[in-house]
VEXGUFI-930427 format. One line per field, with one value per residue: residue in one letter; x, y, z of N, C-alpha, C, O in turn. Coordinates in Angstrom, 1 decimal, padded with zeros to 4 digits. Example, Ala and Ser with C-alpha at 12.3 -4.5 7.8 and 13.67 -1.06 7.14 Angstrom:
# residues 2
residuo <- (A;S) .
n_east <- (013.2;012.8) .
n_north <- (-005.7;-002.2) .
n_up <- (007.8;007.1) .
ca_east <- (012.3;013.7) .
ca_north <- (-004.5;-001.1) .
ca_up <- (007.8;007.1) .
c_east <- (013.2;012.9) .
c_north <- (-003.3;000.0) .
c_up <- (007.8;007.9) .
o_east <- (014.2;013.4) .
o_north <- (-003.3;001.1) .
o_up <- (008.5;008.0) .
This chain:
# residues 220
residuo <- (X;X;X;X;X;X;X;X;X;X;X;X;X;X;X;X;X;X;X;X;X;X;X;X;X;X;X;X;X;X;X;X;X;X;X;X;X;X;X;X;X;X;X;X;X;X;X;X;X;X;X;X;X;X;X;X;X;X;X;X;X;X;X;X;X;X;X;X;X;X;X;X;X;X;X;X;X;X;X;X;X;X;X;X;X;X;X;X;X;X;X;X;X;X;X;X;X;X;X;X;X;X;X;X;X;X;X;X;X;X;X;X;X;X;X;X;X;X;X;X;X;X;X;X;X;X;X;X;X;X;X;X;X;X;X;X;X;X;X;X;X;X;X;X;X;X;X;X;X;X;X;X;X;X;X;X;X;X;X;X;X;X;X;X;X;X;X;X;X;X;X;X;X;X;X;X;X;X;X;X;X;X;X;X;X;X;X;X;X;X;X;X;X;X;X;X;X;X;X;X;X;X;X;X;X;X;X;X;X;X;X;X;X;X;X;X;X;X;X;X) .
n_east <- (156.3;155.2;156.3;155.7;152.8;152.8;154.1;152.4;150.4;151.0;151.6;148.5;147.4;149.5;148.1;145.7;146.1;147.5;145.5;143.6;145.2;146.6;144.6;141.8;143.3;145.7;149.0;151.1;149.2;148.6;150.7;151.3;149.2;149.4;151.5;150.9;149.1;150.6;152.1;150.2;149.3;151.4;151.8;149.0;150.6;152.2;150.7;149.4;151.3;152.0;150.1;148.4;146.1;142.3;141.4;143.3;143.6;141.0;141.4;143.0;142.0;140.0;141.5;142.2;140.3;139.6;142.1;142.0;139.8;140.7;142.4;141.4;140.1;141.8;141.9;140.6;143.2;145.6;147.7;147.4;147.6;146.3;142.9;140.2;137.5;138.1;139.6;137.3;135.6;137.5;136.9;134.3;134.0;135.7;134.0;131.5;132.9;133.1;130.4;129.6;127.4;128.1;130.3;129.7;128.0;129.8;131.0;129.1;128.8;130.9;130.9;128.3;129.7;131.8;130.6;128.4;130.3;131.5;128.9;127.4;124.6;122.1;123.7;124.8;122.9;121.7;123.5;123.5;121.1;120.7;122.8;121.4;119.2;119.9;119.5;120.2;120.0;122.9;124.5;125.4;127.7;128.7;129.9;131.0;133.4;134.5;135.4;135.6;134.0;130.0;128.9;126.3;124.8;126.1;125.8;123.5;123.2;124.9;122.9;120.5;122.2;122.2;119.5;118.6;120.3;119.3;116.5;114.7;113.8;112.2;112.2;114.4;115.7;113.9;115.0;118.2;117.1;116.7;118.7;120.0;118.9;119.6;122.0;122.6;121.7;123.4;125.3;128.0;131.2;132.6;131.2;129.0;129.8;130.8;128.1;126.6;128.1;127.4;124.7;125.1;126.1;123.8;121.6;122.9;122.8;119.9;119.4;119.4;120.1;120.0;120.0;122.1;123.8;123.1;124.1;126.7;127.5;127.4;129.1;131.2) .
n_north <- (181.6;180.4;178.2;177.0;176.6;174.6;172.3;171.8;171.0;168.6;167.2;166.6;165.1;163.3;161.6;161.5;159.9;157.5;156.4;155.1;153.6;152.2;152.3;153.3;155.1;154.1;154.0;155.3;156.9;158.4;160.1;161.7;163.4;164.5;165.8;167.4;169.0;170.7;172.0;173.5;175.3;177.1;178.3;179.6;181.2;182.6;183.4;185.5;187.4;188.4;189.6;188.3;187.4;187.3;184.8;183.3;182.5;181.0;179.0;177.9;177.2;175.5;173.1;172.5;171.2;168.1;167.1;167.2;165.7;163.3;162.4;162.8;160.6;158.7;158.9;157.1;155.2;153.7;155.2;157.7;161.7;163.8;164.1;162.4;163.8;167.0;166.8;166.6;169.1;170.9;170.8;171.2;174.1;175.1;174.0;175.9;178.3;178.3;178.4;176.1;173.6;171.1;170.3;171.0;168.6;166.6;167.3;166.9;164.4;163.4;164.3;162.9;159.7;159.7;160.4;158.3;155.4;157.0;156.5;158.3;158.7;160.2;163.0;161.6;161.5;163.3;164.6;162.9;162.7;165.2;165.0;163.4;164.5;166.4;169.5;171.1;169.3;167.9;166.9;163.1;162.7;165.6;165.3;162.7;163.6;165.7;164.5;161.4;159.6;158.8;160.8;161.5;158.9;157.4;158.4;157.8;155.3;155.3;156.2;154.1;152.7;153.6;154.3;151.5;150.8;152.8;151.5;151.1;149.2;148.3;151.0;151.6;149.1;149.7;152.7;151.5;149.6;151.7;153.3;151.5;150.0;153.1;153.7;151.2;152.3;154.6;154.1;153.8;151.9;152.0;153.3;151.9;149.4;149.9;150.5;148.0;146.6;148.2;147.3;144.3;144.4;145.4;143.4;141.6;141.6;141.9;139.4;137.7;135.9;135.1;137.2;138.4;137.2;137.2;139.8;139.8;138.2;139.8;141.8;140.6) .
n_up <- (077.6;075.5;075.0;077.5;076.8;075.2;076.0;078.7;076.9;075.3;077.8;078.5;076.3;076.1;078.8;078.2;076.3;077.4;079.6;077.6;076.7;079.4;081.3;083.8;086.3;086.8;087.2;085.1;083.3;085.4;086.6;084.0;083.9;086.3;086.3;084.0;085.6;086.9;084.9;083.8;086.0;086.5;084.2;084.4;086.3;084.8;082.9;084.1;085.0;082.9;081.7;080.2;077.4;077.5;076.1;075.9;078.5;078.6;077.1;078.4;080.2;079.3;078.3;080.3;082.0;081.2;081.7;084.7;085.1;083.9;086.0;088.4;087.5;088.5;091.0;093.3;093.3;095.3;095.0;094.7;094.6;095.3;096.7;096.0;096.3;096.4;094.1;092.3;093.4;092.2;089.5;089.6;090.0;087.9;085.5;086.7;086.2;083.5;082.5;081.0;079.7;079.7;080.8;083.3;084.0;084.1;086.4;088.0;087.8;088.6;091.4;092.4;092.2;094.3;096.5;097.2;096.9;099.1;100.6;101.9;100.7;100.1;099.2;097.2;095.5;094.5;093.1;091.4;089.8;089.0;086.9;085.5;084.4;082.9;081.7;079.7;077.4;076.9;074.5;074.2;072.5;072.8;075.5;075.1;073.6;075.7;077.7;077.2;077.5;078.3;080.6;081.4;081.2;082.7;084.8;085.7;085.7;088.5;089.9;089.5;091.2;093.5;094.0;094.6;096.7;098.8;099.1;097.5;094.8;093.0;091.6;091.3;089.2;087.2;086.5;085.7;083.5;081.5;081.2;080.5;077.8;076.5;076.3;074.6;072.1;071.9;071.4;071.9;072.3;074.7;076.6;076.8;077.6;080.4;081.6;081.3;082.8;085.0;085.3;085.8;087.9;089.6;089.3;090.1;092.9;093.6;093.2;090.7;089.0;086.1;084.5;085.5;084.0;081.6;081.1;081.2;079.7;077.1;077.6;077.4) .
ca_east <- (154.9;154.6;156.9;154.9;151.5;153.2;154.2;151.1;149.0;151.6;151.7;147.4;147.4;149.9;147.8;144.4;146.4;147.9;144.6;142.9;145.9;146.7;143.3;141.8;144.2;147.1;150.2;151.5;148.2;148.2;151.8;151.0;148.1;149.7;152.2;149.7;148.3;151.6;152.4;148.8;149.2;152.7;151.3;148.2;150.7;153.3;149.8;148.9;152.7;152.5;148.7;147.8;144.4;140.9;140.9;144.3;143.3;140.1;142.3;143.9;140.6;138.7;142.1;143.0;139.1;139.8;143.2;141.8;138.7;141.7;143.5;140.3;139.6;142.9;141.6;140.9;143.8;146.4;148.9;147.0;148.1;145.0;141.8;139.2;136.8;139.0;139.3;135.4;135.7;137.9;135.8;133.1;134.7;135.8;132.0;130.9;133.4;133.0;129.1;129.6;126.4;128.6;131.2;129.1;127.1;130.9;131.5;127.9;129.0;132.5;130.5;127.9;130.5;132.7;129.7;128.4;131.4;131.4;128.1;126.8;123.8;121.6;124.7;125.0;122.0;121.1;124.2;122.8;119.4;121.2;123.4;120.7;118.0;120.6;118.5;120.4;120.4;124.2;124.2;126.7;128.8;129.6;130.1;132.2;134.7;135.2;135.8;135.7;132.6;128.9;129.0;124.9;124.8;126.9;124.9;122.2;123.6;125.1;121.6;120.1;123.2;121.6;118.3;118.7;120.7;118.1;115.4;113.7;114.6;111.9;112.9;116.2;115.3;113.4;115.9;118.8;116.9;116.4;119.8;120.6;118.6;119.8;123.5;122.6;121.2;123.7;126.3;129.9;131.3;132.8;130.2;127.8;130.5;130.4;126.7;126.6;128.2;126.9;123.5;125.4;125.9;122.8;121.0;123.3;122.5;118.8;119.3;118.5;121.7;119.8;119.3;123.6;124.8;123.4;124.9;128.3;127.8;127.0;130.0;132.6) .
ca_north <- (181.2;179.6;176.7;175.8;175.7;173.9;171.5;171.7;170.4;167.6;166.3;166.6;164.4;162.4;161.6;161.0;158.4;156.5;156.5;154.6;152.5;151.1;152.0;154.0;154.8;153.1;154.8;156.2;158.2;159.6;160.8;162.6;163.9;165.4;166.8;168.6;170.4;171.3;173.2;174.5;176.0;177.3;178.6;180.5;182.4;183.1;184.6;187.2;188.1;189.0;190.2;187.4;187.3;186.5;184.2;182.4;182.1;180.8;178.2;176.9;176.3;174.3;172.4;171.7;170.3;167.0;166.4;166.9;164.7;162.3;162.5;162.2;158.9;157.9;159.3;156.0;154.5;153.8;156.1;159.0;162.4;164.2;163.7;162.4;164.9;167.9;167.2;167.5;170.4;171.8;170.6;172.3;175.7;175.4;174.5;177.2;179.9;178.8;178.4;175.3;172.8;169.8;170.5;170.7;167.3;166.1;167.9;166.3;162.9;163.0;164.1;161.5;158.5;159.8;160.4;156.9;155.5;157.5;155.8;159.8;158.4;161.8;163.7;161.9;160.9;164.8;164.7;161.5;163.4;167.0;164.9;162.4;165.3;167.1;170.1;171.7;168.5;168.1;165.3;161.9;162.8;166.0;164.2;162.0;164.0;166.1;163.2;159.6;158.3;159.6;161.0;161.4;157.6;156.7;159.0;157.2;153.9;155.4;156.3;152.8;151.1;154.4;153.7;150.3;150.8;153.2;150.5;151.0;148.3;148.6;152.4;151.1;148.4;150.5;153.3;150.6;149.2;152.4;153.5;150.3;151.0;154.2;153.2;150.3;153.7;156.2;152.5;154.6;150.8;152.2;153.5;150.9;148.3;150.0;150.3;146.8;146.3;148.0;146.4;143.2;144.0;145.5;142.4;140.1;142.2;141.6;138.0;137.4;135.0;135.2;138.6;138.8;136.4;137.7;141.1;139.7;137.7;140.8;142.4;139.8) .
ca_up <- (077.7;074.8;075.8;078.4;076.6;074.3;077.1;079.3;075.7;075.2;078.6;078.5;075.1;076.5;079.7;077.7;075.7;078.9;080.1;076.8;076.9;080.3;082.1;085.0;087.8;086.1;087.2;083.6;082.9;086.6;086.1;082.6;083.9;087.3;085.0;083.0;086.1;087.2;083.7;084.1;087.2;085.7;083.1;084.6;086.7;083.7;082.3;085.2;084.9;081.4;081.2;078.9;076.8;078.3;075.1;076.1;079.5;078.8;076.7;079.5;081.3;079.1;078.2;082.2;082.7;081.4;082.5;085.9;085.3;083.8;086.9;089.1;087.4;089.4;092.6;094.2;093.6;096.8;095.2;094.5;095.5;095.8;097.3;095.0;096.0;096.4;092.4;092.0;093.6;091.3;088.5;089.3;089.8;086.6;085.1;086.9;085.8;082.2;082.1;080.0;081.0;079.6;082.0;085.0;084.1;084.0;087.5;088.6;087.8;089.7;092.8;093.0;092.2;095.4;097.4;096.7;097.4;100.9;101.6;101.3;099.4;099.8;098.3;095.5;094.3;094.4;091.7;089.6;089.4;088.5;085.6;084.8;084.1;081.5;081.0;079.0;076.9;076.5;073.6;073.9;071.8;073.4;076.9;074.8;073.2;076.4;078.7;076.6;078.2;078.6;081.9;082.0;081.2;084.1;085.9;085.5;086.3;089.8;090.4;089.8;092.5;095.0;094.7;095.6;098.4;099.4;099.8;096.2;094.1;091.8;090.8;090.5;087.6;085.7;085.6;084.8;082.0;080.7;081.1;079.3;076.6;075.9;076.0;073.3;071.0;071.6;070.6;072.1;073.1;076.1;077.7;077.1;078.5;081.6;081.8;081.3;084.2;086.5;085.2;085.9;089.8;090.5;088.9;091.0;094.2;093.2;092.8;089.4;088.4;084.7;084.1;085.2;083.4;080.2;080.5;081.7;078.1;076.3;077.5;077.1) .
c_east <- (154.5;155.2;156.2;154.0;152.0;152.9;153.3;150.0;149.5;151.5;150.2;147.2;148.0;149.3;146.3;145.2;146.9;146.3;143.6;143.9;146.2;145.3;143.3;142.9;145.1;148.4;150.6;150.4;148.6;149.8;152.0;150.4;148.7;151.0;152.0;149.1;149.5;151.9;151.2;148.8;150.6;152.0;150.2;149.3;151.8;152.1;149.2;150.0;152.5;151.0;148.3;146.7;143.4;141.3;142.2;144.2;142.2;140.1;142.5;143.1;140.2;140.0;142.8;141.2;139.3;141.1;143.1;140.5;139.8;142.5;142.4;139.9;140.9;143.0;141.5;141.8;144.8;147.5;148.4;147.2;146.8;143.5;140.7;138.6;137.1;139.1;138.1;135.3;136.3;137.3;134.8;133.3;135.2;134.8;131.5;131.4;133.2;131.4;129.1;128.8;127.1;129.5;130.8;128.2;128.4;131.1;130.3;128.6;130.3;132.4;130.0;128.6;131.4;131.6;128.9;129.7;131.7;130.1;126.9;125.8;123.0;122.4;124.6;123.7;120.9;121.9;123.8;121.6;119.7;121.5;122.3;119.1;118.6;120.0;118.8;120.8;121.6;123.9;125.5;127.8;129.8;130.6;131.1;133.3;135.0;136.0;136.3;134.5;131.5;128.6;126.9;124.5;125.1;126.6;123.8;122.4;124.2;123.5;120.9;120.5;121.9;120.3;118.0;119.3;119.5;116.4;114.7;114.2;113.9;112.2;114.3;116.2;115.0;114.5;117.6;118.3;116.8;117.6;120.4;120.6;118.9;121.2;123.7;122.6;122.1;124.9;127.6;129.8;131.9;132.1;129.4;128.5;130.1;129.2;126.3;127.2;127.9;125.2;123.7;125.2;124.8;122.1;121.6;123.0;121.0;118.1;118.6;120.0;121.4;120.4;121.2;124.4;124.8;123.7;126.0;128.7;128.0;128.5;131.5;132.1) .
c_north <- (180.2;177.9;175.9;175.5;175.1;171.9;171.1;170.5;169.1;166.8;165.7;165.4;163.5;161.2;160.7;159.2;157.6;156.1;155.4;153.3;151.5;151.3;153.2;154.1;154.3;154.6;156.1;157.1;158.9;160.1;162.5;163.8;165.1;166.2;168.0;169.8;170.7;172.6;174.0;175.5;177.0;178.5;179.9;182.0;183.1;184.0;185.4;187.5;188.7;189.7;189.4;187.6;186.6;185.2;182.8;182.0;181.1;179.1;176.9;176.5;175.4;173.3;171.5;170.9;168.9;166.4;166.9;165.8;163.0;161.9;162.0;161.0;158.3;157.7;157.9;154.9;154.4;155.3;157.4;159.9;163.4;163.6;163.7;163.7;166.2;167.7;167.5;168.9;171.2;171.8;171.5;173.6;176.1;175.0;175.5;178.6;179.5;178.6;177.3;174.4;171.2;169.3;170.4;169.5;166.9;166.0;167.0;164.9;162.4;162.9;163.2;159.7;158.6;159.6;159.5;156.1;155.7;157.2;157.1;159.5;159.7;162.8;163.3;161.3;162.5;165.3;164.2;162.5;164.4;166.3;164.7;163.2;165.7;167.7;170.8;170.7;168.6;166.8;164.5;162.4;164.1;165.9;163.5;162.6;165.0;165.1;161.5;158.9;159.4;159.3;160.8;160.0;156.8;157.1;158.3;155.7;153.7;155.3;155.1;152.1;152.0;153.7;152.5;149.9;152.0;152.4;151.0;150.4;148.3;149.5;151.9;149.9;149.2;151.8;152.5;150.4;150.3;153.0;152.3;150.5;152.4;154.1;152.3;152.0;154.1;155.4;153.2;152.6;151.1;152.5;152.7;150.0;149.0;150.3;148.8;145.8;147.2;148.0;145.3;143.4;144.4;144.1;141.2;140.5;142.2;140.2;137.6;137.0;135.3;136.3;138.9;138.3;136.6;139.3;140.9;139.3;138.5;141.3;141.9;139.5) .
c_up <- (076.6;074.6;076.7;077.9;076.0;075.1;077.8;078.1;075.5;075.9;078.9;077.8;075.5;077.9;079.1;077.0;076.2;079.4;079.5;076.9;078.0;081.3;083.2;085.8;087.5;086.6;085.9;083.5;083.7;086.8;085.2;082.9;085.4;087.1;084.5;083.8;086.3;086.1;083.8;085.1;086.9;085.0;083.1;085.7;085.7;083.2;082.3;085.0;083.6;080.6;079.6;078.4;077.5;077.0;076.2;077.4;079.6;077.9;077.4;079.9;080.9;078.6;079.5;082.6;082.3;081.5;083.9;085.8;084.6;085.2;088.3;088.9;088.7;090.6;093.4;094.2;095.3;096.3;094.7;095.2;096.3;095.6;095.9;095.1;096.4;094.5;091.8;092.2;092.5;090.3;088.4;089.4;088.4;085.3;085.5;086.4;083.7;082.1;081.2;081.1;080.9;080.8;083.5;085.4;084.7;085.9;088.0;089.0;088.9;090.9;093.4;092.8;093.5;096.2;097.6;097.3;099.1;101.8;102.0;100.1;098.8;098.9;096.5;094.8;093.7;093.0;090.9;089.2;088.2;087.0;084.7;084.0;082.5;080.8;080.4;077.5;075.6;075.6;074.1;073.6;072.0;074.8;076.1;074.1;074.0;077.3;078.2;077.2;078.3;080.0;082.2;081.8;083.0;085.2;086.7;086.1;087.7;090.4;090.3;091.5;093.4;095.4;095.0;097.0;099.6;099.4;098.5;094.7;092.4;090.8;090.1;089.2;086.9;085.1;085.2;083.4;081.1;079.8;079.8;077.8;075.7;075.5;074.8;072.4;071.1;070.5;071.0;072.7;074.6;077.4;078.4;078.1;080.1;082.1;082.3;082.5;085.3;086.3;085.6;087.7;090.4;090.4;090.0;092.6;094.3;093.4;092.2;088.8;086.2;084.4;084.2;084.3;082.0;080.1;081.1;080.2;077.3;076.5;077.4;075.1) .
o_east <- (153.7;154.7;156.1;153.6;151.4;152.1;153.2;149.2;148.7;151.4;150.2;146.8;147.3;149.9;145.8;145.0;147.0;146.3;142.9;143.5;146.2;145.1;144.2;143.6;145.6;148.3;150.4;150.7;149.0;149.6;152.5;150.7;148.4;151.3;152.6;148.8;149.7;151.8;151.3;148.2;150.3;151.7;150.3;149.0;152.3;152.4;148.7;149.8;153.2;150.8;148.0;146.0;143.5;141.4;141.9;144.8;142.4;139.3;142.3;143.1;139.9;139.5;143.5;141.2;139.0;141.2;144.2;140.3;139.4;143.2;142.7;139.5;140.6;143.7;142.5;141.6;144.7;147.8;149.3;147.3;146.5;143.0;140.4;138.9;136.2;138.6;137.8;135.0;135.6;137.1;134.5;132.5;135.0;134.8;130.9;130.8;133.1;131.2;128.3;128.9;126.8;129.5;131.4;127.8;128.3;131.2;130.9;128.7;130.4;133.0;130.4;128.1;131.8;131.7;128.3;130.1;131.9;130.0;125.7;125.9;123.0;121.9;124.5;123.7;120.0;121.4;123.7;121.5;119.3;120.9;122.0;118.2;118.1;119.5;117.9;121.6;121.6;123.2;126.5;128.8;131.0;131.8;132.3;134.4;135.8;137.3;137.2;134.3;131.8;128.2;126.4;123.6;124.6;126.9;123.5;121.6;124.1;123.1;120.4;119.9;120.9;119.9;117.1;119.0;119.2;115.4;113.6;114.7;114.4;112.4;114.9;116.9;115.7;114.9;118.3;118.8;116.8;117.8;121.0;121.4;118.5;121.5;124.7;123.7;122.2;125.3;128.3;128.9;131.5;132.2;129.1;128.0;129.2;129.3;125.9;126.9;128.1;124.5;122.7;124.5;124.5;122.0;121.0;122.9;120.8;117.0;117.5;120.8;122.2;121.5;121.7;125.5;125.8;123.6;126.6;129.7;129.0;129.2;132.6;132.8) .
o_north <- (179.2;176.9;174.6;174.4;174.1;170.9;169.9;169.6;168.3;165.7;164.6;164.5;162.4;160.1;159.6;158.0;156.5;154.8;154.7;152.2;150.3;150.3;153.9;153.1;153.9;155.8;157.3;158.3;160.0;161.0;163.6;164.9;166.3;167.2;169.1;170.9;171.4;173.8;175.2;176.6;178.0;179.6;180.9;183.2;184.2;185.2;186.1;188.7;189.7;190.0;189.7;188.2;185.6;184.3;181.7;181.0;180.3;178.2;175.7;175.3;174.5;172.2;170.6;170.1;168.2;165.2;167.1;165.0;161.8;160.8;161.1;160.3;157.6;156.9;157.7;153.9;155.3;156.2;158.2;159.7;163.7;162.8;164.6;164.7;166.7;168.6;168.4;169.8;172.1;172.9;172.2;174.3;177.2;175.6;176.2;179.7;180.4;178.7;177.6;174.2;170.2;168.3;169.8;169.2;166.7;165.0;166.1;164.4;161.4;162.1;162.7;158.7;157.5;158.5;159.8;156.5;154.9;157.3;156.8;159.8;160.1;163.5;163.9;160.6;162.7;166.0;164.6;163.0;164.5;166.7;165.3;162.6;165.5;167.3;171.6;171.1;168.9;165.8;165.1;162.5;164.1;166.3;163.8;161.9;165.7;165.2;160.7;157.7;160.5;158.3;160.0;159.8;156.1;156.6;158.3;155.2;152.6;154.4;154.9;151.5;151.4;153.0;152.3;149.1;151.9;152.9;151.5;151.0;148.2;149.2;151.9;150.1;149.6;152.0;153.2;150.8;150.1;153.2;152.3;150.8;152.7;154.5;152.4;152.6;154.6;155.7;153.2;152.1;150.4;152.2;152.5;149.7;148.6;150.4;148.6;144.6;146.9;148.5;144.7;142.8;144.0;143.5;140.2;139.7;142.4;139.9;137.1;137.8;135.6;136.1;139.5;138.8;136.5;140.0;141.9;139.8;138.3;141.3;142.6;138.9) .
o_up <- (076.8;074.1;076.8;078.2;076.5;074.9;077.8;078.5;075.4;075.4;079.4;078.5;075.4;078.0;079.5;077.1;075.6;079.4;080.3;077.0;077.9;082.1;083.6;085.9;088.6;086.2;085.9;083.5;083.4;087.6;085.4;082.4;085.4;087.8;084.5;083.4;085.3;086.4;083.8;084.9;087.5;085.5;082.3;085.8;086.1;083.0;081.4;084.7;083.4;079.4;078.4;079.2;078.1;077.8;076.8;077.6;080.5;078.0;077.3;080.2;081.6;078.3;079.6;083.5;083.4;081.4;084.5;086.8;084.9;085.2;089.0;089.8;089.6;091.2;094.1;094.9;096.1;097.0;094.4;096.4;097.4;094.8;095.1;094.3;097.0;093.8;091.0;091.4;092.0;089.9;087.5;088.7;088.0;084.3;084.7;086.2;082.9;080.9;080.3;082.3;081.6;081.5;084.5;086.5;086.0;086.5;088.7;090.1;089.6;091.6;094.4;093.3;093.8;096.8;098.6;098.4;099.9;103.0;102.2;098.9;097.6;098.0;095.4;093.8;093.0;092.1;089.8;088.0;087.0;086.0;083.7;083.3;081.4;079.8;080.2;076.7;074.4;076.0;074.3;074.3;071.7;075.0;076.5;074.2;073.4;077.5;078.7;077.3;078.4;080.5;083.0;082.5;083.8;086.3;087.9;086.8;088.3;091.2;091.4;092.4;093.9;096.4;095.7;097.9;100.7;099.8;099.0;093.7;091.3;089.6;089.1;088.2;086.0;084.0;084.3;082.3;079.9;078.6;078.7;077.0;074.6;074.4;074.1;072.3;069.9;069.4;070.0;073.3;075.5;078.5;079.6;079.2;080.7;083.4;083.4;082.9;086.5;087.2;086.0;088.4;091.5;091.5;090.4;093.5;095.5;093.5;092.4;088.4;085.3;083.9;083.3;083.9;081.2;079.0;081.5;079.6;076.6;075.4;077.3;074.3) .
């Protein structure tokens, strides 16, 4: 057993740092990362065979939530093995059994980026709302050192694209710029970058060439 967590935590670590290095969806992370559940899944039944600890169990859980939310980023590529939202799913099963509210913003955010995506605007903008409320206000910085990005940010920035595809364009500016604003403040550069862009496409789907061109600037 203790070979494999060993293993399981290595191939996790190894997966986060493919991830920072070659990007989303990049082959090498989603390798690492489908690795990691493998030993996970390994591992959980090595630890009903041997009546392991609630503690060491509970281990494994909050160390398998982000090498599946790593492995989910991968979801839309062509060579993905599982179904984007079949990994939400499991996300949130695993927010709900640990009661952690960071975890379920996390789980929020995965749903309405798929469901979006699927054109399922009602779906997910019932998720953007759920993240983008964050009433158990999960701070940045824990959002960022579970995942690497602030998920209620990006929440917030799905929810702009929605409400403009849902015929309210004004709602959708004002919560962009807010979103914007708040991503300047919290200052993670990762986040903001990707804020920044998708203030850039709503703006160009708006047609406001200015208004894109200085947050394409900003982000280059």
């Amino acid at each position: 057993a203790d070979w494999l967590r060993e293993a399981f935590h290595l191939h996790a670590a190894l997966g986060s740092g493919r991830l920072a290095l070659f990007g989303y969806g990049s082959a090498e992370a989603r390798q690492a990362f489908a690795q990691a559940v493998t030993l996970s899944d390994q591992l959980e039944t090595v630890y009903r065979r041997l009546g392991a600890s609630a503690a060491l169990e509970e281990e494994r859980q909050r160390a398998l939530f982000p090498v599946l939310f790593g492995l989910w980023h991968g979801g839309g590529e062509g060579a993905a093995t599982v179904a984007p939202l079949a990994l939400a799913e499991r996300l949130a099963r695993l927010a709900d059994a640990s009661g952690d509210p960071a975890q379920r913003l996390v789980a929020d955010y995965a749903f309405s980026h798929n469901y979006f995506w699927l054109a399922r605007y009602a779906d997910a903008r019932r998720h953007q709302e759920a993240a983008t409320r964050n009433p158990h206000r999960v701070s940045s910085d824990s959002l960022i050192a579970l995942c690497g990005e602030d998920s209620a940010l990006l929440s917030a920035s799905f929810l702009a694209w929605t409400l403009c595809f849902q015929g309210e364009p004004a709602q959708a500016q004002r919560v962009m710029a807010e979103t914007v604003a708040a991503a300047r403040q919290a200052g993670h550069t990762h986040t903001l970058c990707y804020v920044l862009i998708f203030a850039g496409v709503l703006t160009r789907h708006l047609l406001q060439p200015e208004a894109t061109l200085a947050y394409a600037r900003e982000v280059a």
